[in-house]
C-alpha positions in Angstrom: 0.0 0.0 0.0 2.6 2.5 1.0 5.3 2.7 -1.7 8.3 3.2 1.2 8.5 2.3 4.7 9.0 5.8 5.9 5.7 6.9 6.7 5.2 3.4 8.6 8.6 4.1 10.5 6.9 7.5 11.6 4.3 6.0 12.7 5.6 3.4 15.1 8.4 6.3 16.7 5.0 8.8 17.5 4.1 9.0 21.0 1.8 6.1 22.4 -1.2 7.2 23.5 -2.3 6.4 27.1 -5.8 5.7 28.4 -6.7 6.1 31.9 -8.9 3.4 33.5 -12.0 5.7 33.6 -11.6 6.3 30.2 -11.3 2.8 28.7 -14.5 2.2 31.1 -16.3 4.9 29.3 -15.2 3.8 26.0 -15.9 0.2 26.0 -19.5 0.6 27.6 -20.6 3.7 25.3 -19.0 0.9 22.7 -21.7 -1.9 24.1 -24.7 0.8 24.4 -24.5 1.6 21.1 -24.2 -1.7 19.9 -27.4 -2.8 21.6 -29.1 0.1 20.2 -28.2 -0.7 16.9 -29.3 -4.3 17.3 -32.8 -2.8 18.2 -32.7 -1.0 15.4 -31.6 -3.3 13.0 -34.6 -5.3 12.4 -36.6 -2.5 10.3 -35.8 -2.9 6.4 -35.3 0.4 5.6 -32.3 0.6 7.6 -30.7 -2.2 6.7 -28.4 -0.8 4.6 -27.4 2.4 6.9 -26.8 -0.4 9.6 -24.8 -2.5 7.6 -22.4 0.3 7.9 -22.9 0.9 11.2 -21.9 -2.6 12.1 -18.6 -3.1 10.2 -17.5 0.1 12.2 -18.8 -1.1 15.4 -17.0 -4.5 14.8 -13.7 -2.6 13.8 -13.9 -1.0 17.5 -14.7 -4.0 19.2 -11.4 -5.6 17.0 -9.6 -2.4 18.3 -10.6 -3.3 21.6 -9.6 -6.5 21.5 -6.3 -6.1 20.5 -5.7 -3.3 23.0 -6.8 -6.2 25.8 -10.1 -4.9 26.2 -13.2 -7.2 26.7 -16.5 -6.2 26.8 -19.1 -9.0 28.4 -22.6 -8.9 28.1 -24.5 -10.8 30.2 -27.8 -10.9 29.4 -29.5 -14.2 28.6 -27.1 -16.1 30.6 -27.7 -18.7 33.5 -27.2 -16.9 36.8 -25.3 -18.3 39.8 -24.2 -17.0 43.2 -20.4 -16.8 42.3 -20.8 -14.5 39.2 -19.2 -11.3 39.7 -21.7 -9.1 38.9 -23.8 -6.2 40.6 -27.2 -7.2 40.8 -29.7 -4.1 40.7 -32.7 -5.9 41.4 -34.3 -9.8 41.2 -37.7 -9.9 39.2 -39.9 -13.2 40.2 -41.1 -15.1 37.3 -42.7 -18.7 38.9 -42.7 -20.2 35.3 -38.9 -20.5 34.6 -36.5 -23.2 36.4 -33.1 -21.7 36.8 -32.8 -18.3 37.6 -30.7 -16.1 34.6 -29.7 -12.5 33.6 -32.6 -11.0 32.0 -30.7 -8.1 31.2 -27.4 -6.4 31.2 -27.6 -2.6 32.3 -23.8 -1.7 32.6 -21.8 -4.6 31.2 -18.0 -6.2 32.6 -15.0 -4.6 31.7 -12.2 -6.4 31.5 -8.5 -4.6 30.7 -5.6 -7.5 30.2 -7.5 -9.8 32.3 -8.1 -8.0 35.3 -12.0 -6.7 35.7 -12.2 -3.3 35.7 -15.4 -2.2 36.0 -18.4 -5.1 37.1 -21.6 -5.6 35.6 -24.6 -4.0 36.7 -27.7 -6.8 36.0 -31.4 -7.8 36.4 -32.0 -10.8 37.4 -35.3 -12.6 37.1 -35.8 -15.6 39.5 -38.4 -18.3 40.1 -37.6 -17.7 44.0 -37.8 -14.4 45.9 -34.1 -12.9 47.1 
């Protein structure tokens, strides 16, 4: 793509951006809010091709993320358990389901080179009262 290797030189002698840890929080969940939106969104036709577009930037973040270290984790849908480490805001009671699960994620997990860095903030709907 680049005809010499100057310009690519350049660029790995510039500075190196740092992030603080309230930043990268911000980042990755404005990252996962939009992301749900969008998913809303996505289901009405005449959209579909504005969101197409959407998405492949919204995936070239997340791959951004990734590579930084940077995990985003949704857990909404998921089985609940006591040991999760997640902040549960409240329990709903539904009698007709077996296992109790994560009806919905309102903050999700950040997680920066393994280490969580902000938790989860959840919903969790229950056939038992908490």
């Amino acid at each position: 793509m680049f005809k010499d290797n100057k310009f690519l030189e350049s660029m790995n002698k510039a500075p190196q951006i740092e992030f603080s840890i309230a930043e990268i929080i911000d980042f990755a969940s404005s990252v996962w809010s939009i992301q749900n939106k969008f998913e809303k969104i996505n289901t009405e036709e005449s959209l579909l091709g504005k969101t197409r577009a959407i998405a492949s930037n919204i995936n070239k973040i997340l791959n951004i993320l990734e590579i930084k270290g940077i995990e985003i984790i949704d857990f909404t849908n998921k089985k609940y358990n006591e040991g999760l480490n997640v902040d549960i805001l409240s329990y709903e009671k539904n009698s007709e389901i077996l296992e109790p699960y994560i009806k919905e994620t309102i903050v999700p997990s950040v997680i920066f080179k393994g280490n969580i860095i902000q938790k989860a903030k959840v919903i969790v709907e229950t056939n038992e009262v908490e």
